[in-house]
Backbone bond lengths (Angstrom), bond angles and torsions (degrees), N, CA, C in turn:
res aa  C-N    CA-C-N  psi(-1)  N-CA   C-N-CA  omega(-1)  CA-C   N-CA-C  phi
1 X - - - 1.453 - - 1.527 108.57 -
2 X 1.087 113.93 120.59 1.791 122.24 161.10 1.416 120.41 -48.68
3 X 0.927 105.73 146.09 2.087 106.03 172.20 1.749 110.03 -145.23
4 X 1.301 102.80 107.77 1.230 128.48 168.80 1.159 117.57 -84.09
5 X 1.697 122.65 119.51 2.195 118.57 176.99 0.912 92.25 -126.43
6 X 1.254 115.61 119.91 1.973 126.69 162.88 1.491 105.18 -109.03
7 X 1.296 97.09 108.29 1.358 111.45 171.65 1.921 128.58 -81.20
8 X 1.355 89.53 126.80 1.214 79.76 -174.22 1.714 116.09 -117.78
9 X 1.633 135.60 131.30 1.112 126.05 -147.76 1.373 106.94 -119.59
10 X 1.430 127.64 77.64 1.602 128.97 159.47 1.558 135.81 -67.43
11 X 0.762 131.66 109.00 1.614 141.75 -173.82 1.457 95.31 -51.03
12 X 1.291 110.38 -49.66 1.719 103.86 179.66 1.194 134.46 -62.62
13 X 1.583 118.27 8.30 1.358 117.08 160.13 1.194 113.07 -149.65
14 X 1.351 85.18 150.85 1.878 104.00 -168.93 1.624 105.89 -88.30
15 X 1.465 98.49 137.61 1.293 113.69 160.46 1.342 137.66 -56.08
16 X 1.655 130.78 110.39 1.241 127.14 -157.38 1.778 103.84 -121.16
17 X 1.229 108.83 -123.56 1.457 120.07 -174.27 0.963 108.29 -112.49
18 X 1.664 116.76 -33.36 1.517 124.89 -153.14 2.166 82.48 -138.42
19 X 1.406 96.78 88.44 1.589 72.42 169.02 1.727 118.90 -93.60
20 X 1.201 115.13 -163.38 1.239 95.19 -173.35 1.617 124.72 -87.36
21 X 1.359 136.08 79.68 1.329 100.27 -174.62 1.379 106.79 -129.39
22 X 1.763 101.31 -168.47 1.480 115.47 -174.73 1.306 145.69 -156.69
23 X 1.891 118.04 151.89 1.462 83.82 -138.74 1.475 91.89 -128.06
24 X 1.692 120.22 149.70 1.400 108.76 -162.80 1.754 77.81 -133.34
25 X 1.283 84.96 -172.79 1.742 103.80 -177.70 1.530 107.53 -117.77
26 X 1.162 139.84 77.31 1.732 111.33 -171.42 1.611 117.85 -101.34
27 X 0.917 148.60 109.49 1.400 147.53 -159.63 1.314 118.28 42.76
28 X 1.202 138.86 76.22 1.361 159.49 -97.65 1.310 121.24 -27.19
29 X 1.534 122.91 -7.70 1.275 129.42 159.78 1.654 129.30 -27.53
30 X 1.095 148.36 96.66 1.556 121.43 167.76 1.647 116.49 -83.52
31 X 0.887 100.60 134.68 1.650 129.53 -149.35 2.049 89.94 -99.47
32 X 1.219 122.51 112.19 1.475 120.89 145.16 1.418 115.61 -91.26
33 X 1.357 137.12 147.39 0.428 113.41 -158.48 1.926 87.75 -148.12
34 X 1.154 145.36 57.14 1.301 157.57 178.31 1.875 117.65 -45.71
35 X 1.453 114.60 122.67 1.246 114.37 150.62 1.464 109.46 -109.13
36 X 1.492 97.03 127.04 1.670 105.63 163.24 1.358 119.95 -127.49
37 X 1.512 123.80 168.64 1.469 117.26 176.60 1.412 135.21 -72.85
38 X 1.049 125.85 -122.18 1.530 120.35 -177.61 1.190 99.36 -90.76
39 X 1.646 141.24 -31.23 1.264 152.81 158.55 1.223 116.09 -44.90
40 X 1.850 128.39 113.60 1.047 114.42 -164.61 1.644 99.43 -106.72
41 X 1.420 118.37 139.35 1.853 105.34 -176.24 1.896 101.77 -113.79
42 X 1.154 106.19 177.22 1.053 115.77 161.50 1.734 118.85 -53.28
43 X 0.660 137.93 147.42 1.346 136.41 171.29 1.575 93.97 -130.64
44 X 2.374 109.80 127.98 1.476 130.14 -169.22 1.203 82.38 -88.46
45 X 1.627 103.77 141.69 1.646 109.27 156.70 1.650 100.72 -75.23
46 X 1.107 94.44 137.10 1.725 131.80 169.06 2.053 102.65 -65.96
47 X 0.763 113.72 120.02 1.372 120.98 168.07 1.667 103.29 162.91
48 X 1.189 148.92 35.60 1.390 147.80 -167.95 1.321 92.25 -156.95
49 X 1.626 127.10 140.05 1.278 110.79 168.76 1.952 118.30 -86.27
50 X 1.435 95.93 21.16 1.386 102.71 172.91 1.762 113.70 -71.94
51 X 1.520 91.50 -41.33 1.642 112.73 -179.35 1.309 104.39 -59.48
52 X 1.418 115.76 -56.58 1.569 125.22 -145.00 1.475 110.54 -87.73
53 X 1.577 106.73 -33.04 1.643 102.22 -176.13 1.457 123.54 -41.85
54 X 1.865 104.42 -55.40 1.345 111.37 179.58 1.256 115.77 -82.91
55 X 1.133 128.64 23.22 1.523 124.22 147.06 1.685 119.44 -106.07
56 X 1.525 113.33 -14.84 1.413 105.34 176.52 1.911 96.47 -88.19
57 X 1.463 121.75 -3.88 1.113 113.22 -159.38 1.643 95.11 -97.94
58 X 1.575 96.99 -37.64 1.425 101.04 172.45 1.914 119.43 -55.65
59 X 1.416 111.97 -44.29 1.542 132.08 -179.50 1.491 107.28 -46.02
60 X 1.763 106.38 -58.62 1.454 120.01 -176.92 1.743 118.27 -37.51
61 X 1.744 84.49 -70.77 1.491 115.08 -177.03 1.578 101.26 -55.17
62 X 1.082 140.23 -24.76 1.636 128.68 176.09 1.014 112.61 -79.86
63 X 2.042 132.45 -24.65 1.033 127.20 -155.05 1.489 89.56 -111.77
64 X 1.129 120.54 -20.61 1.558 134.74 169.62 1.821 105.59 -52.77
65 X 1.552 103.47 -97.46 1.176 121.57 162.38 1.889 146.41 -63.71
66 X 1.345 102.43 -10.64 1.234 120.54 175.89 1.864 103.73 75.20
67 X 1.262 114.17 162.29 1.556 111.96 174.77 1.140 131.43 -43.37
68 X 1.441 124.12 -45.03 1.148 135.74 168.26 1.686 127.60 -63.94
69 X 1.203 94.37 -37.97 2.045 100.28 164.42 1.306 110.38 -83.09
70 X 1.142 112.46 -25.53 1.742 102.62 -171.63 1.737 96.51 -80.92
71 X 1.736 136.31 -27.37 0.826 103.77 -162.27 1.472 90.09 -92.09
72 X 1.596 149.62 -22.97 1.326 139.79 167.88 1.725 105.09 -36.69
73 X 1.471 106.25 -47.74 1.836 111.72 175.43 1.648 119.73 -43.44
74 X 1.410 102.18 -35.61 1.713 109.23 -178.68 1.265 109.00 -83.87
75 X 1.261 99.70 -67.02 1.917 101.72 165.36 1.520 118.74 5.57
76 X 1.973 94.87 -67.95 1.560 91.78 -136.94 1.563 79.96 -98.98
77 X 1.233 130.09 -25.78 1.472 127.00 177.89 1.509 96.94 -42.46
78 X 1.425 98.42 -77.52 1.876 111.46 -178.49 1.280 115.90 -26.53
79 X 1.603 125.24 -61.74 1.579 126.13 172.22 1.186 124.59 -81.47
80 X 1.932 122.01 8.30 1.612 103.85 -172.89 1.818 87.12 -107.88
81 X 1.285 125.72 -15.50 1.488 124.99 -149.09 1.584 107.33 -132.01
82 X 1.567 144.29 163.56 1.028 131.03 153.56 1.788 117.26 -75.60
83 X 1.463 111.32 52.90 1.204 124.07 -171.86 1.580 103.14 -90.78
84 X 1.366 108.23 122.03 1.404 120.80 176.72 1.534 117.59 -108.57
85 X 1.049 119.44 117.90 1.397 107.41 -160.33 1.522 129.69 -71.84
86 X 1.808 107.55 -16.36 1.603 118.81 162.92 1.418 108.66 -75.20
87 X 1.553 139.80 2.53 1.149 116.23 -177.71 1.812 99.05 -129.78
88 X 1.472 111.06 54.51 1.543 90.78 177.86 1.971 93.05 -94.89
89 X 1.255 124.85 25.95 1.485 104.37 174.91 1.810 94.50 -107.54
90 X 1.425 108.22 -15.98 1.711 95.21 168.34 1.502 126.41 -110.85
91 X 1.677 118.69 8.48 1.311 117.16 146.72 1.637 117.27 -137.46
92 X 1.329 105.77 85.27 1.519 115.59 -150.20 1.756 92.39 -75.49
93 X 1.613 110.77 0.04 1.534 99.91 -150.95 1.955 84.98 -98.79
94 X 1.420 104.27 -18.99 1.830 109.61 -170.87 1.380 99.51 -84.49
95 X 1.297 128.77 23.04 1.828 140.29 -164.03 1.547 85.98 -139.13
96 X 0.795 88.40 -85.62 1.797 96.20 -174.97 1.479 120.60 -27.48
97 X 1.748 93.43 -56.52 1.904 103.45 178.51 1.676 105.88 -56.93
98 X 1.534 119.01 -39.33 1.299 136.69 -141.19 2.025 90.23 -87.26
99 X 0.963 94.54 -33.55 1.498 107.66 -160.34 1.984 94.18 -80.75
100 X 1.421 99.57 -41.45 1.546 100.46 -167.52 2.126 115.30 -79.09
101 X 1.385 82.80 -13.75 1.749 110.87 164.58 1.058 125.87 -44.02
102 X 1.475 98.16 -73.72 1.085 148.79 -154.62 2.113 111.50 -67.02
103 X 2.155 79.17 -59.32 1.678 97.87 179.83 1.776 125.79 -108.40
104 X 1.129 94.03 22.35 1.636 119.14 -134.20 1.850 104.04 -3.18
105 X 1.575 123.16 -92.69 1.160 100.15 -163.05 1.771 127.20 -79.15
106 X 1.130 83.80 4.20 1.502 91.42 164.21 1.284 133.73 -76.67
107 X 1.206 109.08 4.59 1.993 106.80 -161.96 1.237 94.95 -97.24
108 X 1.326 134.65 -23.22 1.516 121.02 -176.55 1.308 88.77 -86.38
109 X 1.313 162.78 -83.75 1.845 135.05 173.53 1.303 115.73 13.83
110 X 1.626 104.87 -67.42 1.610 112.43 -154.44 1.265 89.32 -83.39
111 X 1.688 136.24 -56.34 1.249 118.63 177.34 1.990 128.28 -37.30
112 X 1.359 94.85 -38.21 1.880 104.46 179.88 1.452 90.86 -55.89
113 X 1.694 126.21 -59.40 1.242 121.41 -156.67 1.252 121.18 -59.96
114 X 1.497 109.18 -16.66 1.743 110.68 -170.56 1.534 85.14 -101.20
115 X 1.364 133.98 -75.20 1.362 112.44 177.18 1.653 117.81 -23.28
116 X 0.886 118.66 -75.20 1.629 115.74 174.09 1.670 110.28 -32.56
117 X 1.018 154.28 -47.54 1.286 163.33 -165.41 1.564 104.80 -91.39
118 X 1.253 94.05 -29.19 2.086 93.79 170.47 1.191 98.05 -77.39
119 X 1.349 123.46 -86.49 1.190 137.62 -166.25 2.152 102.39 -25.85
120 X 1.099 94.93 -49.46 1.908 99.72 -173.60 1.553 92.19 -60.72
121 X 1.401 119.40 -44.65 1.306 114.09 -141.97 2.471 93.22 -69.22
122 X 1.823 92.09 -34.85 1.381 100.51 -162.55 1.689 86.44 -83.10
123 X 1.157 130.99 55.98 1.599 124.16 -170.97 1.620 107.37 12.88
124 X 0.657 139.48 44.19 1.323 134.41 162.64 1.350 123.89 -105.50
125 X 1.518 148.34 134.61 0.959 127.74 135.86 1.530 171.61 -171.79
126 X 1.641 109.91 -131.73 1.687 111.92 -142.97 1.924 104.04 -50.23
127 X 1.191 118.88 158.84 1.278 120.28 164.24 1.842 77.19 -154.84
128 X 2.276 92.16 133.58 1.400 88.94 163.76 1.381 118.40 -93.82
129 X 1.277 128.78 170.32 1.595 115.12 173.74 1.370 94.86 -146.56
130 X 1.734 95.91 139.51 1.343 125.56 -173.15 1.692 108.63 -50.31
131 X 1.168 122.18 124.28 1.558 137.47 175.04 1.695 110.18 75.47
132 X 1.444 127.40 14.71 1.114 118.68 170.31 1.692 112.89 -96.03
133 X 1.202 98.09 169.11 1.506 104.08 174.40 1.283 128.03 -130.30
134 X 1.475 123.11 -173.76 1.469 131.99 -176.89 1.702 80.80 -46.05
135 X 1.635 125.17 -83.99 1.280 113.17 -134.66 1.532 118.39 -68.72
136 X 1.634 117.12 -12.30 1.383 138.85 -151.72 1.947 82.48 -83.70
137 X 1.431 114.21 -61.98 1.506 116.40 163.14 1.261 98.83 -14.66
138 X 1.423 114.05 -106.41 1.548 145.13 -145.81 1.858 86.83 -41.94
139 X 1.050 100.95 -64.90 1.629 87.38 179.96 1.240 117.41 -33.37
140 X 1.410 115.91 -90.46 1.519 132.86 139.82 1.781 103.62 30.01
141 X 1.563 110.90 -65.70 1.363 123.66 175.06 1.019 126.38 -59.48
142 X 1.080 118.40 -52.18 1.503 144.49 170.77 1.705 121.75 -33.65
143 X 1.796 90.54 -51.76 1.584 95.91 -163.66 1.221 99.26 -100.63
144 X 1.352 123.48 -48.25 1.332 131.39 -175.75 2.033 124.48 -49.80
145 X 2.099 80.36 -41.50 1.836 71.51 -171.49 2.106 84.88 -126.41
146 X 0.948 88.42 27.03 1.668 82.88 176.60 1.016 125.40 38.83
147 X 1.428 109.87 69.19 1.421 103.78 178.85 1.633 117.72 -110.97
């Protein structure tokens, strides 16, 4: 798979943890597509689902909640849990718990929606199955298609 990052550089926003970006597919290419501030960072190539989770999770949650709820969403994840936000592809269960806390019966919704948006994003896909979860997935991912 190819990986294309077009960076794009606005003064009007500040660089955080979670900046804003986004990721499309265009002729089999997947496209990142990053705004950052005057601070220029490294930008990870995308091909690991270590890279990709927290940006399809980030994508979801904006189109879910809009900017302003999604960043109250990090907030309180960040200060209620030892939730780190570069590692929700190696403790998908401290996201999941944090998320189901947080939204109570809503988080398995928002969890389907970001699974669903992974799964599209890794061309693969989603099938749900009865009694599994966000983290049982990500495993699931892991071993099956090695990611």
């Amino acid at each position: 798979m190819q990986i294309l990052h077009l960076i794009h550089i606005d003064g009007s926003h500040k660089l955080n943890k979670t900046p804003n970006r986004t990721l499309t597919k265009q002729n089999g290419i997947l496209v990142e597509v990053v705004i950052v501030s005057r601070h220029l960072h490294a930008v990870e190539k995308i091909g690991r689902l270590d890279g990709l989770l927290p940006l399809v999770v980030d994508e979801t949650m904006r189109q879910i909640f809009r900017e302003e709820g999604t960043k109250v969403i990090y907030d309180c994840l960040e200060s209620n849990s030892l939730f780190e936000w570069e590692e929700i592809a190696q403790n998908p269960e401290v996201f999941s718990a944090g998320l189901e806390k947080l939204l109570g019966s809503a988080a398995p919704v928002v969890e389907r929606l970001i699974l669903k948006n992974l799964y599209l994003k890794l061309g693969l896909r989603f099938k749900e199955k009865k009694g599994c979860r966000f983290p049982d997935y990500m495993k699931e991912l892991k071993e099956k298609h090695e990611y």
